[in-house]
N, C-alpha and C positions, 0 to 999 in steps of 0.2 A: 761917521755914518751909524757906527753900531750906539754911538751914544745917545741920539735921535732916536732910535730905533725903542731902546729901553725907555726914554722919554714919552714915547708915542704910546708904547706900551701899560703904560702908568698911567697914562693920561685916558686912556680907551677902555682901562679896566672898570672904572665906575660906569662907563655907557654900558659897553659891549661885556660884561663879565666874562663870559664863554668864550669867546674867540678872538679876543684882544692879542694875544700873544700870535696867533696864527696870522691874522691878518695885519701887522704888523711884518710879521717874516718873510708872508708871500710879499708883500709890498717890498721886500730890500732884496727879496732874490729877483723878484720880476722889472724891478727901478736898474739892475746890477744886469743883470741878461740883456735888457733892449739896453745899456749902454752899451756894453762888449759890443751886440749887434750891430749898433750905428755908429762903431768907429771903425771896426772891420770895412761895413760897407763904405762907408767915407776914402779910410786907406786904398782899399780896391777903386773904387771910383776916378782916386787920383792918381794910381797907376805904379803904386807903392808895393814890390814884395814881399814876403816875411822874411826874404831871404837877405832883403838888400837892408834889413833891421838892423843897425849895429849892438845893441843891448840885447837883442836875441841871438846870443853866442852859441844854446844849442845849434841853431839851424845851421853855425857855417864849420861845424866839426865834419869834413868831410872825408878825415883818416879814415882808412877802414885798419880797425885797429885787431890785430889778431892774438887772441891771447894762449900760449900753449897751455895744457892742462898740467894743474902743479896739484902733486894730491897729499893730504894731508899726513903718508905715512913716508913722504919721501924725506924728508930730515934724519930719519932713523935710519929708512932704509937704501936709500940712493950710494950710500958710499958703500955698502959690503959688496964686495967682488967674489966672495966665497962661502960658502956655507958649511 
């Protein structure tokens, strides 16, 4: 897509001088956005969660993972018992 993109760009520079490169980029983030949007809506429409995504492995980390706080001077200082 990005190769088209520079293509298009090249190609628009002898018309458009000034904004070849702009309208070009709006073009692959606005072609790239209303995709996202219309498969989202499609997914929802046919009743698909994000949850039930198997490739979408954040979504099913449901540990709640606790981590205790380990601080940077406890190697040195964690083992003295006395001072």
């Amino acid at each position: 897509m990005m190769t088209v993109g520079v293509l298009a760009a090249v190609v628009l520079q002898s018309i458009l001088p000034a904004s070849a490169i702009l309208l070009v980029s709006g073009s692959i983030l606005g072609i790239t956005t209303v995709v996202i949007l219309f498969s989202s809506i499609l997914l929802t429409l046919k009743g698909i969660r994000p949850d039930e995504v198997q490739w979408l492995g954040w979504l099913h980390d449901n540990k709640t993972m606790e981590q205790g706080s380990i601080y940077a001077s406890c190697p040195l200082t964690c083992g003295i018992t006395q001072i």
